[in-house]
KOLLO-423726 format. One line per 8 residues: number of its first residue (from 1); for each residue x, z, y of N, C-alpha, C. Coordinates in nm, 4 decimals. Each point is the difference from the previous one (the first is absolute). Layout:
<pts>
NUM) X:Z:Y:X:Z:Y:X:Z:Y | ...
</pts>
This chain:
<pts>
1) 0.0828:0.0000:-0.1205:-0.0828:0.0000:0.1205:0.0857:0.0000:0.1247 | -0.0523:-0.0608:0.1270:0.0818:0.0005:0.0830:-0.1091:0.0028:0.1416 | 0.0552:0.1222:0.0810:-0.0894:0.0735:0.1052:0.0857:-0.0557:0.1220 | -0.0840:0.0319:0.0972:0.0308:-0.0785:0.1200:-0.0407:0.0823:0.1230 | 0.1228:0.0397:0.0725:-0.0780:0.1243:0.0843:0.0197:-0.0810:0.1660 | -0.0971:0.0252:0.0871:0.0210:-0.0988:0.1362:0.0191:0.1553:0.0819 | 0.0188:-0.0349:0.0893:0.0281:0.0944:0.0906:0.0921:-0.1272:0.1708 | -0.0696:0.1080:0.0972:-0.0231:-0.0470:0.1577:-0.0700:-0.0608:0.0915
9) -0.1073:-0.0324:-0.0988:-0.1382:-0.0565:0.1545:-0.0143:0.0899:0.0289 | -0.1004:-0.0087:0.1476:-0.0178:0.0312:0.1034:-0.0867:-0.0546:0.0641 | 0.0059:0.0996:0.1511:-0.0806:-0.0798:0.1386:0.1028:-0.0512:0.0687 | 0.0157:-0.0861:0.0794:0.1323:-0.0351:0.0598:-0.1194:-0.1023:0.1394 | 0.0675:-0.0417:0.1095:-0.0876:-0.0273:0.0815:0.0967:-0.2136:0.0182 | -0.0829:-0.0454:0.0199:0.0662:-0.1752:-0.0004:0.1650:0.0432:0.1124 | 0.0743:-0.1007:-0.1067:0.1134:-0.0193:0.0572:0.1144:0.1180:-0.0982 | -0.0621:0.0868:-0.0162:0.0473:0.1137:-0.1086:0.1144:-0.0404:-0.1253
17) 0.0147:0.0926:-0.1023:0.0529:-0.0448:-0.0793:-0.0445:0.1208:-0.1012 | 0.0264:-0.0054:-0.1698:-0.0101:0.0956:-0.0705:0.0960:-0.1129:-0.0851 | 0.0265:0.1206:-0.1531:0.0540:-0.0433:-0.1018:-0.0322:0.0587:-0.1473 | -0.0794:-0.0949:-0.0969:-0.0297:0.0690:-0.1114:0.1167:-0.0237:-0.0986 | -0.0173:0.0962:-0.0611:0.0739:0.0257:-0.1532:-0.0834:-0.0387:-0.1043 | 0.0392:0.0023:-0.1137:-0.0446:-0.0110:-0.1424:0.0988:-0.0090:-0.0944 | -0.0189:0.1367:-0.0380:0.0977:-0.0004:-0.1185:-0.0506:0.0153:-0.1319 | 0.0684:-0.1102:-0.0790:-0.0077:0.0117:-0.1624:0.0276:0.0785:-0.0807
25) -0.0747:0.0488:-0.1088:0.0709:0.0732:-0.0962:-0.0922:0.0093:-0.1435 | 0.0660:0.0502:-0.0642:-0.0298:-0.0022:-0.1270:0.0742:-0.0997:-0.1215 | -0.0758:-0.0969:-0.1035:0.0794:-0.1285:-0.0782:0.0594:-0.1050:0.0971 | 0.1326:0.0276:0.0367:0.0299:-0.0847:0.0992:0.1230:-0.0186:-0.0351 | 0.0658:-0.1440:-0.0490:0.1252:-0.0184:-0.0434:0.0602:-0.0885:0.1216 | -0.1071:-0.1285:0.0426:0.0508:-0.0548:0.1016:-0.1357:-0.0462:0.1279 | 0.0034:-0.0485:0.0356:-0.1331:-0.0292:0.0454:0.0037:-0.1960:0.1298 | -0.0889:-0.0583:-0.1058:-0.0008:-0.1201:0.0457:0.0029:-0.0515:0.1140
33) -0.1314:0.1035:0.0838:-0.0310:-0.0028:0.1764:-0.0940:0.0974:0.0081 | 0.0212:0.0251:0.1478:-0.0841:0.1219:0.0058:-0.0337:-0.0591:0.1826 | -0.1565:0.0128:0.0391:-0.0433:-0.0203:0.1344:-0.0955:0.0741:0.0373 | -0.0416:-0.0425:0.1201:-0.1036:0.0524:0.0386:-0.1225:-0.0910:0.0359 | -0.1192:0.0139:-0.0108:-0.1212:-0.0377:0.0216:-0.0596:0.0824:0.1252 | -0.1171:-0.0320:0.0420:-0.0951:0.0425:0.0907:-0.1333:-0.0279:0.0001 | -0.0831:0.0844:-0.0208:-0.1819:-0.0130:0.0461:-0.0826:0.0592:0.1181 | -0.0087:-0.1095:0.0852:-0.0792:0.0340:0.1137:-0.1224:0.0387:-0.0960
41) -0.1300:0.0763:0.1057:-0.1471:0.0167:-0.0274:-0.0494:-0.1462:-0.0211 | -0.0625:-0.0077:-0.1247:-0.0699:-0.1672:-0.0032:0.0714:-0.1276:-0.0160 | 0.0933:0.0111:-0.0436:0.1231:-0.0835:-0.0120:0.0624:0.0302:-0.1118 | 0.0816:-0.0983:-0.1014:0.0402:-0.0210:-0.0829:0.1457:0.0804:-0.0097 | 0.0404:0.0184:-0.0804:0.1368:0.0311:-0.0010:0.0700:-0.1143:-0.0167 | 0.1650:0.0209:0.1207:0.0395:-0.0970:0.0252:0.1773:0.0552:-0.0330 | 0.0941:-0.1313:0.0017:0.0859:0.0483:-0.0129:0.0917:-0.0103:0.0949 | 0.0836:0.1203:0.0259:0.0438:0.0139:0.1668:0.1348:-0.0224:-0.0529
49) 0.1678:0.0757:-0.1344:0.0536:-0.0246:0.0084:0.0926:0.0061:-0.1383 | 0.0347:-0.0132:-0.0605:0.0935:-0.0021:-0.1303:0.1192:-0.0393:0.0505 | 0.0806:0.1074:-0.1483:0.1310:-0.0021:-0.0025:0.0161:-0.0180:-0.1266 | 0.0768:-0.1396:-0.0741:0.0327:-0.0105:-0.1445:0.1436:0.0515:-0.0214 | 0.0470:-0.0096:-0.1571:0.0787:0.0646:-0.0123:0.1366:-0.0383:0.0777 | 0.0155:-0.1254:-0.0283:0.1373:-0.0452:0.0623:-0.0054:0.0148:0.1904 | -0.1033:0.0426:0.0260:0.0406:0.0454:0.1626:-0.1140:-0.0878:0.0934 | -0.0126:-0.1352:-0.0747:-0.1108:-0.0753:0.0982:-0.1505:0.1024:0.0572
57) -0.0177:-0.0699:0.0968:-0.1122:0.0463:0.0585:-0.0675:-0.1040:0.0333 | -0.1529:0.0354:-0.0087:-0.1082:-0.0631:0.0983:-0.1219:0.1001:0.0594 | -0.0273:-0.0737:0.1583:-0.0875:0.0737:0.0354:-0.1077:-0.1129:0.0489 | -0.1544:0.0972:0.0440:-0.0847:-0.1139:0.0124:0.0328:-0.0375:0.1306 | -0.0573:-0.0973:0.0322:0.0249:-0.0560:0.1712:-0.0066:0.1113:0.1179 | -0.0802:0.0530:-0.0261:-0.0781:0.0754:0.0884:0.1010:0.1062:0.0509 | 0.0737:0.0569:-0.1200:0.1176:0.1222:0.0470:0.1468:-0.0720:-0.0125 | 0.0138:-0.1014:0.0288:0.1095:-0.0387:0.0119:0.0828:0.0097:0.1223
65) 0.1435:0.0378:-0.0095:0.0891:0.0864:0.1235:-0.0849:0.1569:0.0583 | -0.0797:0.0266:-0.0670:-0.0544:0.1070:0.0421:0.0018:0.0997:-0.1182 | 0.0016:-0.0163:-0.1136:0.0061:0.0990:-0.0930:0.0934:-0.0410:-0.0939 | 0.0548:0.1007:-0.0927:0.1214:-0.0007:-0.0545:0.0115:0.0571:-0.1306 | 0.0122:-0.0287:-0.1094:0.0340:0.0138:-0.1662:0.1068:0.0536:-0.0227 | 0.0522:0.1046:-0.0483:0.1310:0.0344:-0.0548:-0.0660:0.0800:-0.1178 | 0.1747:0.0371:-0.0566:-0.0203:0.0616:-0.1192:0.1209:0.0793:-0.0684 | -0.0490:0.0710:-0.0228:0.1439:0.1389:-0.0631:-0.0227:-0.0243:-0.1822
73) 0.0602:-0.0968:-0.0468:0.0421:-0.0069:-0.1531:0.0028:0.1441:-0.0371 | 0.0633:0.1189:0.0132:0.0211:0.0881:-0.0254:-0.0974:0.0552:-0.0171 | -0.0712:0.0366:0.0812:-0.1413:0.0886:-0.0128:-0.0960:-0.1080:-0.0343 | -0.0469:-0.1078:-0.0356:-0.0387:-0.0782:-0.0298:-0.1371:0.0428:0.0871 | 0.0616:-0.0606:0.1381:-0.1100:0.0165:0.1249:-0.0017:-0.1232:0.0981 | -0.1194:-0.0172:0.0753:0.0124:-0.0939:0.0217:-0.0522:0.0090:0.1746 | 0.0441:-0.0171:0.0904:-0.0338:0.0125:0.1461:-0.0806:-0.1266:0.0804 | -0.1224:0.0794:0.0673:-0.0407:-0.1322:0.0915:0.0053:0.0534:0.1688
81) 0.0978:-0.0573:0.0747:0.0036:0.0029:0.1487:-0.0759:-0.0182:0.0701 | -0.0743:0.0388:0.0809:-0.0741:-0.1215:0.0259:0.0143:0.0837:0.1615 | 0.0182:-0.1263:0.1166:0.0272:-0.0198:0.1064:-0.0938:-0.0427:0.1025 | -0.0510:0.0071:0.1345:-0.1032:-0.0624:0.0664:-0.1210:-0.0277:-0.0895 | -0.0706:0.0959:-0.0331:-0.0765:0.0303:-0.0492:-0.1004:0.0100:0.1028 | -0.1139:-0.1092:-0.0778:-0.1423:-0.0483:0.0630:-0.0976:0.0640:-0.0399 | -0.1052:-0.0017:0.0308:-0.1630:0.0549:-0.0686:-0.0298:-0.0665:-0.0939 | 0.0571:-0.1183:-0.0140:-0.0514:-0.1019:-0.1151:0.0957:0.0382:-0.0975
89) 0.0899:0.0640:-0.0233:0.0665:0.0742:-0.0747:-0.0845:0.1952:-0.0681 | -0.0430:-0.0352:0.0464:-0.1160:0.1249:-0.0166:-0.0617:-0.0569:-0.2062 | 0.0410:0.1197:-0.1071:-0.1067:-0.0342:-0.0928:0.1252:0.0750:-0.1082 | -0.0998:0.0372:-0.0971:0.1090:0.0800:-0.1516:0.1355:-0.0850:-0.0473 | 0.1044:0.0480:0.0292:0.0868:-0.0557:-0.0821:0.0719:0.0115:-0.1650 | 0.0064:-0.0486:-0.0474:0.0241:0.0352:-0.1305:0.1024:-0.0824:-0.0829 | 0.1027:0.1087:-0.0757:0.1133:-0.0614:-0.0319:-0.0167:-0.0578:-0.1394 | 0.0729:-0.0908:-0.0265:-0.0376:-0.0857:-0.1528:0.1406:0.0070:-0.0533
97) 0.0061:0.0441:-0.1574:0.1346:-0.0543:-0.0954:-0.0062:-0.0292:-0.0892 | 0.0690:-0.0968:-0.0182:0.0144:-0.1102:-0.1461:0.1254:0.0277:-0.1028 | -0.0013:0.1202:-0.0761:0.1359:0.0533:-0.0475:0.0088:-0.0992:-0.0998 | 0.1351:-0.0617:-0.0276:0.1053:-0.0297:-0.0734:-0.1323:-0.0355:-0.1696 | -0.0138:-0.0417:-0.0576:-0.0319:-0.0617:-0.1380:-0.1440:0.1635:0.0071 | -0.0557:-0.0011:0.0927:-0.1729:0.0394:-0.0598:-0.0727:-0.1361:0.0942 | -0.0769:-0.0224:-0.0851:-0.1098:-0.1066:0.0365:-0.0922:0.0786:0.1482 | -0.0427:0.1119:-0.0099:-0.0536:0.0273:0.1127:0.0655:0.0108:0.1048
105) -0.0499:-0.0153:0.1319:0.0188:0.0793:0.1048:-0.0511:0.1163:0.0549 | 0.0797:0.0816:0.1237:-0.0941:0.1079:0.0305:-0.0026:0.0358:0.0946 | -0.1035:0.1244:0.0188:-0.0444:-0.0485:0.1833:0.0209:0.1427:0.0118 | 0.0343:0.0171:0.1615:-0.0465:0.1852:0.0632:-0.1223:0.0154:0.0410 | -0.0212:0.0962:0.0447:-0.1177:0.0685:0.0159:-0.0213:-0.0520:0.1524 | 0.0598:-0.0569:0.0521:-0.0433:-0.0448:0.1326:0.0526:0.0909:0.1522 | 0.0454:-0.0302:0.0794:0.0090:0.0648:0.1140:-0.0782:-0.0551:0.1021 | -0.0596:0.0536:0.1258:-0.0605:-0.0340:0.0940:0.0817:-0.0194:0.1116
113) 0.0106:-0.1546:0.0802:0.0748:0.0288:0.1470:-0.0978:-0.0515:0.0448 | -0.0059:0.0558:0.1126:-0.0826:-0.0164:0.1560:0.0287:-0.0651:0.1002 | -0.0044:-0.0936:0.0553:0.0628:-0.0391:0.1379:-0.1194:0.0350:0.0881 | 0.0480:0.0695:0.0695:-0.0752:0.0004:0.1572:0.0069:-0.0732:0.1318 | -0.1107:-0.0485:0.0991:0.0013:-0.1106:0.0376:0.0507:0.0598:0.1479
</pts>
């Protein structure tokens, strides 16, 4: 089994910044990619940013030069920056990992950020 803990949303007001965590643990030998998603109210979940194993990244259009992916191999954690932060950035974020040879993926429990206008 492999748990997924988020931690650092917030209220933050436009122009702001915060930074979530998510760290892995449990059956974890290597891990394929690990990102983050987001759900506004009434809206789909979308995908905001992944980090695969060899280092590539992608993010969606929308947070591009404005938010930021890293990652500590070690603690098998995974960081999202995020910079000039809008209201349309407002909605649950939630971290996703694809460990190393299990067919599933897995999700956190979700954090809430806020942008204020």
């Amino acid at each position: 089994q492999v748990q997924l803990v988020e931690s650092g949303g917030g209220l933050v007001q436009a122009g702001g910044s915060l930074r979530l965590s998510c760290a892995a643990s449990g059956s974890i030998f290597s891990i394929d990619f690990m990102g983050w998603y987001r759900q506004a109210p009434g809206k789909p979940r979308e995908l905001v940013a992944v980090m695969y194993s060899g280092g590539s990244t992608g993010y969606a259009d929308s947070v591009k030069g404005r938010f930021t992916i890293s990652r500590s191999n070690a603690k098998n954690t995974v960081y999202l920056q995020m910079n000039s932060l809008k209201p349309e950035d407002t909605a649950v974020y939630y971290c996703n990992c694809k460990p190393t040879g299990i067919r599933s993926d897995y999700w956190g429990q979700g954090t809430q950020v806020t942008v204020s206008s």
